[in-house]
N, C-alpha and C positions, 0 to 999 in steps of 0.2 A: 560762329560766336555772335550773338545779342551784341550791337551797339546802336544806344540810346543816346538821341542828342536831342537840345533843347532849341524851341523859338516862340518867336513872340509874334502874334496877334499884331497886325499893324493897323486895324480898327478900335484898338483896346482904349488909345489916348485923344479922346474925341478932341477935334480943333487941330491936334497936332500935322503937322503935311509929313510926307511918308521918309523925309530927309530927319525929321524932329523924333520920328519911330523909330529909326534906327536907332539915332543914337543917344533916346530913352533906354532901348534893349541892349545897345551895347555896353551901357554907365554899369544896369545889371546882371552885367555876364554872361548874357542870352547873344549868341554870333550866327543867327538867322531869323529870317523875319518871313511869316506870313502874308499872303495880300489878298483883298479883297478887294473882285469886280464887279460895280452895280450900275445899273446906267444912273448917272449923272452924279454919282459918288467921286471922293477925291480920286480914286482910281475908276476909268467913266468907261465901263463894258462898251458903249458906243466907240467910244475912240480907238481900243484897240481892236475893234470891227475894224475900225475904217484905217488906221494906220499901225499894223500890231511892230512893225519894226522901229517905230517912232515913238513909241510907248514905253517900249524894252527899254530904249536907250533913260529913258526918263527914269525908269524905276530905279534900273543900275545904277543911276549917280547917287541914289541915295548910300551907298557906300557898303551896304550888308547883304552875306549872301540871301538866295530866296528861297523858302522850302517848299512850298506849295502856292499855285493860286483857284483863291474860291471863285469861280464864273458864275453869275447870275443871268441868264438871257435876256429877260422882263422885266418888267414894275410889281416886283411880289410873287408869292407861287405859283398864282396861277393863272400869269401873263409869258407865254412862251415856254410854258413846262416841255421839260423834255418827253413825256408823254402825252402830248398834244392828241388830240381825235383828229386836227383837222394834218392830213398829210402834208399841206404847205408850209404849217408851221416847221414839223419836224424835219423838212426839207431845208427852211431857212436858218434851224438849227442848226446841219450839219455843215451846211456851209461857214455858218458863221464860225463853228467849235474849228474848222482848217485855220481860220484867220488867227485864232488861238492858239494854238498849236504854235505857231508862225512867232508869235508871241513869247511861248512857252520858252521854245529854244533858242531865241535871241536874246532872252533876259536869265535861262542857266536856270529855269526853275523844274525841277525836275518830275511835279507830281501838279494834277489839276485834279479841282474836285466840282461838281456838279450837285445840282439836289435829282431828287429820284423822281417828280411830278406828284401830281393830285391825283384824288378821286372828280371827274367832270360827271355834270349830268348828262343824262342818256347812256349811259356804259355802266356795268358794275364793275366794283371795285374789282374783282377779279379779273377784267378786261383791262383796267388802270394799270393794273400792275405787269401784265403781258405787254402794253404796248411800252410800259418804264422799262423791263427787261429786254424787247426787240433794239431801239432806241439806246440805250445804254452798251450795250454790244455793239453794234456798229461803232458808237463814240471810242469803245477801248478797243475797237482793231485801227481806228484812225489815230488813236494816240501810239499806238504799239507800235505802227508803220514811224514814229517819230522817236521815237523811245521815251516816251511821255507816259509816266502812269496815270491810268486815269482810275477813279475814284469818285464815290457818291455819298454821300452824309444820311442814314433815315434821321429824320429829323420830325419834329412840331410840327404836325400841319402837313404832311406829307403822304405822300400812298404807301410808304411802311414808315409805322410809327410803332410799332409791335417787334420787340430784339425778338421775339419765338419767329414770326414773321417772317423777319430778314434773315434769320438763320436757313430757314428752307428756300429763298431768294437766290441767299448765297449758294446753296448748295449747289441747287439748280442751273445757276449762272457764274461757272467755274473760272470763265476769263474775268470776274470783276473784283473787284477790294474794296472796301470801305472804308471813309474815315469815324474812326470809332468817338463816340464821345456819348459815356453815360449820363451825363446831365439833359440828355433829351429823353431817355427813356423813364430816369427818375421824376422830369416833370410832369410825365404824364400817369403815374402812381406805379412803376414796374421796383423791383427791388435792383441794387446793383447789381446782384448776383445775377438775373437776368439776361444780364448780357455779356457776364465773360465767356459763354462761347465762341463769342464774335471776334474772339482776339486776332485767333489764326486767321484771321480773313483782312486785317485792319493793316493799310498800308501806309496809315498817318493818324493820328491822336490829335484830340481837343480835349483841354483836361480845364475843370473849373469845379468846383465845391460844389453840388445840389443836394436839394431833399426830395422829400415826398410832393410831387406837387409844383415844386418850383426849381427851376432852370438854373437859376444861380445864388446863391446866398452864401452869407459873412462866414468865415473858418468856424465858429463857433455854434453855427447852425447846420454846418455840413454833414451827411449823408455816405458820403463814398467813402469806402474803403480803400485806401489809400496801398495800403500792402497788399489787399487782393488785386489791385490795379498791375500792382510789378510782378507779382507773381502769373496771372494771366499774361502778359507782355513777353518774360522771358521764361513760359513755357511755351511759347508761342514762336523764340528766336525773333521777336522784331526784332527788326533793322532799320528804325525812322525815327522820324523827331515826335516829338511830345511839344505839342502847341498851347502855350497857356494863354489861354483864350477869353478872360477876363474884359465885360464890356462896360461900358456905360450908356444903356439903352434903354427905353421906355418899355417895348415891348417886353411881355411878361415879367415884369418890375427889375428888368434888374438896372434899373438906374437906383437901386438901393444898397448896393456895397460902394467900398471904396477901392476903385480899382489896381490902384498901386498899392500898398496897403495886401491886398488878397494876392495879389501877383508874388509879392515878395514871398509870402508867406507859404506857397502851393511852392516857388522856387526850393526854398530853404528844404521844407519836408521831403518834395523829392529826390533832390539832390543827395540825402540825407539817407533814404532807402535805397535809391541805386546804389549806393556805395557799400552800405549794408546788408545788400542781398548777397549768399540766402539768410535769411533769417532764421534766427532761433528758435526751434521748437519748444524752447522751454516757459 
């Protein structure tokens, strides 16, 4: 049996500390929360390097459960990608993803998710994408030995930015999952349709309103299919949460919605269709 639960983005409320996140998400009826680790961010990828049991303790007081967290290794994508050429990197990697783990399971969160790396010069992209898939396997037999899923986002910028792409990725690389979120492939001109093959593969959801073109935009400018969204999902049988993932960021404009405001509003509609599924033919 498909069961669909909700959480929230704990980057969504820029300024707010991850205690102020909670219990923004829980005012809204949202009883899990998202985390995001970047070095020097309010949650500092360094620190749970260096102390992931002291870290844990830190998150948990913010009072909500956790459903995933995002790992950033570097300074941007293509500072310590997990497909690095240079083998030290990816050695430093995987040590550092143990320290995570370590993390994972003393803070109860049950799913991590990574980016997939770059294309780097001197390699073609087709090599980019084998040493993302070498790299990435190792990481999901070291989370598996934890019982940590692990998961990768294609995303902007990334060595799959193409759902055709990542469908034969996936194929090919059976032990991984994806977190799904079509507003990366709508900014980069694909249709939503595009990527609901990816469903069955998708072992956590980022869900936000985009178009043609652009990453994130006002309800009234959105793009996605909202009912193809649940319909893919629970022909799929997820079993995960649905992340509303609503930023306030410079990067590819979307410091141009109002974040609470679109949150609400993605809440409402959803909640609205899962309850109404299946839906009427008529």
């Amino acid at each position: 049996m498909t069961t669909i639960k909700f959480a929230g983005a704990a980057w969504s409320f820029v300024g707010a500390s991850l205690s102020e996140s909670a219990a923004i998400w829980r005012a809204l009826g949202i009883e899990a929360m998202d985390l995001m680790a970047v070095p020097g961010g309010l949650l500092d990828s360094r620190e749970i390097e260096r102390d992931p049991e002291g870290q844990a303790r830190r998150v948990t007081e913010a009072g909500l459960p956790l459903s995933n967290l995002l790992f950033v290794f570097g300074d941007g994508f293509d500072d310590r990608p997990v497909n690095s050429v240079d083998e030290s990197v990816r050695a430093a990697n995987r040590e550092t993803f143990t320290r995570v783990l370590q993390f994972c399971k003393a803070a109860r969160i049950p799913s991590v998710l990574v980016l997939p790396g770059v294309d780097q010069a001197g390699i073609t992209h087709e090599e980019a994408v084998a040493l993302s898939a070498a790299a990435m396997n190792e990481l999901a037999a070291l989370a598996a030995a934890e019982d940590v899923l692990f998961l990768f986002e294609p995303h902007v910028e990334s060595v799959l930015e193409s759902p055709f792409e990542t469908l034969t990725f996936l194929q090919q690389n059976p032990a991984l999952k994806i977190v799904l979120d079509y507003s990366h492939f709508m900014a980069l001109g694909y249709g939503p349709g595009d990527a609901d093959p990816l469903g069955p593969y998708a072992g956590h959801v980022h869900l936000r309103h985009a178009s043609d073109g652009k990453l994130q935009v006002r309800w009234d400018d959105g793009e996605l299919d909202l009912h193809a969204v649940v319909e893919v999902l629970m022909a799929a049988d997820y079993n995960g949460y649905l992340t509303l993932e609503y930023e306030h960021d410079p990067w590819m404009d979307c410091d141009q919605v109002d974040v609470m405001t679109e949150t609400i509003k993605m809440r409402d509609e959803m909640r609205h269709l899962l309850a109404t599924y299946p839906f009427s033919q008529e």
